[in-house]
C-alpha positions in Angstrom: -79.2 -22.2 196.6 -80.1 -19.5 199.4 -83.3 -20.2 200.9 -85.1 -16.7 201.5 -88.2 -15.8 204.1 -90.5 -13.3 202.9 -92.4 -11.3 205.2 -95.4 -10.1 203.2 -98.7 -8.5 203.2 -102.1 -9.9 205.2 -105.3 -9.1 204.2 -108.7 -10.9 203.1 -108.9 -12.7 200.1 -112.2 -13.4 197.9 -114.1 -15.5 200.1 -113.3 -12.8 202.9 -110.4 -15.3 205.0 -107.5 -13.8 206.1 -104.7 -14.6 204.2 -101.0 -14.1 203.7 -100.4 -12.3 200.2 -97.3 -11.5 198.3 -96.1 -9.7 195.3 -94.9 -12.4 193.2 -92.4 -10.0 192.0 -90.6 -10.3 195.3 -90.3 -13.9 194.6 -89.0 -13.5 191.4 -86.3 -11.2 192.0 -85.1 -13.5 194.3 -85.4 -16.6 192.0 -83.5 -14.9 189.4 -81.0 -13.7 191.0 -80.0 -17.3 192.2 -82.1 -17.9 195.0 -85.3 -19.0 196.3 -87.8 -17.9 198.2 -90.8 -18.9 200.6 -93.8 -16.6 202.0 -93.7 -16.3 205.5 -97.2 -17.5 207.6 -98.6 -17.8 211.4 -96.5 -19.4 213.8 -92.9 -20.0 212.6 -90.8 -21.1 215.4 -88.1 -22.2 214.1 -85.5 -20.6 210.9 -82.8 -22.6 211.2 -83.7 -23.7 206.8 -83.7 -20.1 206.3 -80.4 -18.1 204.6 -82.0 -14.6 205.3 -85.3 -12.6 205.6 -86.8 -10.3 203.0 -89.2 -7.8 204.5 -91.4 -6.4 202.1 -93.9 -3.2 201.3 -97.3 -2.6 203.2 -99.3 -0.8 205.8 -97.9 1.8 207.9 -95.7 0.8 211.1 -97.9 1.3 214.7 -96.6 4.6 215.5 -96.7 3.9 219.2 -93.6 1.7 218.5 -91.5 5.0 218.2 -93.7 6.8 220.7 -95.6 8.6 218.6 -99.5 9.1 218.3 -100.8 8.2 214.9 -100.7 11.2 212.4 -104.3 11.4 210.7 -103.1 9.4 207.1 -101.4 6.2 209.3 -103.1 2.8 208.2 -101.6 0.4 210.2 -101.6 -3.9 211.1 -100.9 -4.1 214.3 -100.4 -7.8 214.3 -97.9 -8.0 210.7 -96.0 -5.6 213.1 -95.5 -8.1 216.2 -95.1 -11.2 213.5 -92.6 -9.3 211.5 -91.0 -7.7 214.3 -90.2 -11.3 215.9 -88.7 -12.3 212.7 -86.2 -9.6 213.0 -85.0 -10.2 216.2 -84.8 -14.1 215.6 -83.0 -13.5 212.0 -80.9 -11.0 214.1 -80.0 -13.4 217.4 -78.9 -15.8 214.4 -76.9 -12.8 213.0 -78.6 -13.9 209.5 -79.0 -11.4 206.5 -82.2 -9.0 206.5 -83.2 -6.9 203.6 -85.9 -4.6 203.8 -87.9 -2.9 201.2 -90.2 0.1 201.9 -92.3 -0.8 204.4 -89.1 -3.3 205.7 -86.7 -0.6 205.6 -88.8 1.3 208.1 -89.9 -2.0 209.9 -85.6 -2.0 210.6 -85.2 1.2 211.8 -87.7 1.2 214.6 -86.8 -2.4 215.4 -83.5 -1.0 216.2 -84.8 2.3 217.8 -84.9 4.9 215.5 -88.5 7.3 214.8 -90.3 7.5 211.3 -91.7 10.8 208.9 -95.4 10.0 209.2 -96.8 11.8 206.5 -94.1 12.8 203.8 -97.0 15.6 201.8 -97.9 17.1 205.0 -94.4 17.7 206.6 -92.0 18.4 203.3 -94.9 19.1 200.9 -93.3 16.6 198.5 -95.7 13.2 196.8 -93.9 9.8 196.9 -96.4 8.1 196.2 -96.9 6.2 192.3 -94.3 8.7 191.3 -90.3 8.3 189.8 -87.6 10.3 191.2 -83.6 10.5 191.8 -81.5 9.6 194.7 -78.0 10.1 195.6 -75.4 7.5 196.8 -73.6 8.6 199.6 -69.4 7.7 200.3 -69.5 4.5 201.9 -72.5 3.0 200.7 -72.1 -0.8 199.9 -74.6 -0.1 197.1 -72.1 2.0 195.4 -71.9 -0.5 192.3 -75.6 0.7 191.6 -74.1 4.1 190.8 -73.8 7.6 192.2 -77.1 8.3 191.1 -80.3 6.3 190.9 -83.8 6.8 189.1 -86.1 4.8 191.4 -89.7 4.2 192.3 -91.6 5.9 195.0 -94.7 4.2 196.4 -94.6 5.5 200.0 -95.9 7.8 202.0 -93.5 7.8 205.3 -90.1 7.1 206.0 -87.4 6.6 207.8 -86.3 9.7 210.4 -83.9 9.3 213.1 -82.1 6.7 212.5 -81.5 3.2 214.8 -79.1 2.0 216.5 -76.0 1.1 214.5 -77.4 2.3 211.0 -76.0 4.6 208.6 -77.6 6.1 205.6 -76.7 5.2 202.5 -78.8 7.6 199.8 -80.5 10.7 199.9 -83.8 11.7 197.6 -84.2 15.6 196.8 -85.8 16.5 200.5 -82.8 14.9 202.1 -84.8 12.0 203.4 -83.0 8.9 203.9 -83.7 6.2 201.2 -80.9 3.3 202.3 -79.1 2.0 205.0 -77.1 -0.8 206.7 -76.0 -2.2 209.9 -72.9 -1.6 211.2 -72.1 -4.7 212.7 -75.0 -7.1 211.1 -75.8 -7.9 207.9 -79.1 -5.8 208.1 -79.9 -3.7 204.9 -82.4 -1.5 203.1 -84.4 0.5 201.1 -87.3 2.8 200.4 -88.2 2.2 196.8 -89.5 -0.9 195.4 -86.8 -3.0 193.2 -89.0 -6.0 193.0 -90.4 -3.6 190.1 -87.3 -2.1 188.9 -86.0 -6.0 187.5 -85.9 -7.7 183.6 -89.5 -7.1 181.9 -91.0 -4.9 184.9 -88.4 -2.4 184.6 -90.4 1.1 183.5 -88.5 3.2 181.5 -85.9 5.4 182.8 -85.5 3.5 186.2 -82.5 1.7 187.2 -82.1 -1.9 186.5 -82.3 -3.4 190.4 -81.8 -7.1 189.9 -77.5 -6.1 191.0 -79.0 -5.5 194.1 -81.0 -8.8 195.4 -77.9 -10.3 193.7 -75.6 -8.7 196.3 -78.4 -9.9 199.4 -78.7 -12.9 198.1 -75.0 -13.5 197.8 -74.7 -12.8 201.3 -77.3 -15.1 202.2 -74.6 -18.0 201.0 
């Protein structure tokens, strides 16, 4: 059974310690489609165990990581950005599978050089956030067994812009803002809604059944 790392959120619990927090839809996702899945803390040296990396939703990127000055919405964690940032490049020296959702997708693209949309409302005058809406597969994508097009989530405020090095975009929402993506040459994919919540019981009506698609990363995580 794969054994998955999940890069999740930080933040202070109810005695006020800083903790490492996750979805446990994430987890389950994984679990049911055949895999398993630990939470990623402080000071991991060492992921030889690990058959991939899951990098999950949160806090805005540091916008100086694309050269940018922070747009007046950002919210960001500076240090989730150097953990999670290392992860990548050890997963990627290893050339082991990545997956990222939301947050993770964009975490990807500026890993490998490419910019981000700061504030969606303000630039296309469209809301992502809390809100259901439909995306379009492009030729090519290795997500084409999801269909041509999706019903999906939206919990997100920025995404991804110019893209990195090596990626290609795999689906389009109605502003023509990239929602998916993979790696040429690694096994690096992504996207910008939030299948964790789009599985089995959680599924909302109307949106697309998305446990097919932590079956296909967890697949290649064998």
């Amino acid at each position: 059974m794969p054994l998955i790392l999940i890069a999740g959120s930080r933040g202070k619990n109810d005695v006020g310690a800083m903790s490492h927090m996750l979805d446990m839809r994430y987890a389950s996702s994984i679990k049911a489609a055949g895999g398993d899945a630990v939470l990623a803390t402080e000071g991991l040296d060492d992921i030889s165990v690990f058959d991939g990396l899951l990098l999950a939703g949160g806090p805005d990127l540091d916008p100086s990581l694309y050269g940018e000055a922070p747009h007046q919405t950002t919210s960001i964690d500076p240090d989730r950005d150097a953990a999670e940032l290392a992860l990548i490049r050890a997963f990627v020296e290893a050339k082991k599978p990545i997956f990222g959702i939301c947050r993770g997708i964009q975490l990807i693209n500026v890993f490998l050089g490419g910019s981000l949309i700061q504030d969606i409302p303000s630039e296309f005058g469209a809301n992502h956030m809390l809100v259901t809406h439909k995306v379009r597969q492009l030729n090519g994508s290795p997500f084409a067994f999801l269909g041509k097009e999706l019903t999906v989530n939206s919990t997100h405020h920025q995404a991804v812009r110019a893209l990195g090095e090596g990626l290609v975009c795999d689906a389009l929402n109605e502003q023509e803002i990239c929602e998916a993506l993979h790696h040429t040459g690694l096994p690096i994919w992504g996207v910008q809604w939030h299948p964790e919540r789009m599985t089995a019981a959680e599924r909302p009506d109307g949106q697309d059944d998305m446990l097919p698609l932590f079956k296909f990363f967890v697949e290649r995580c064998r």
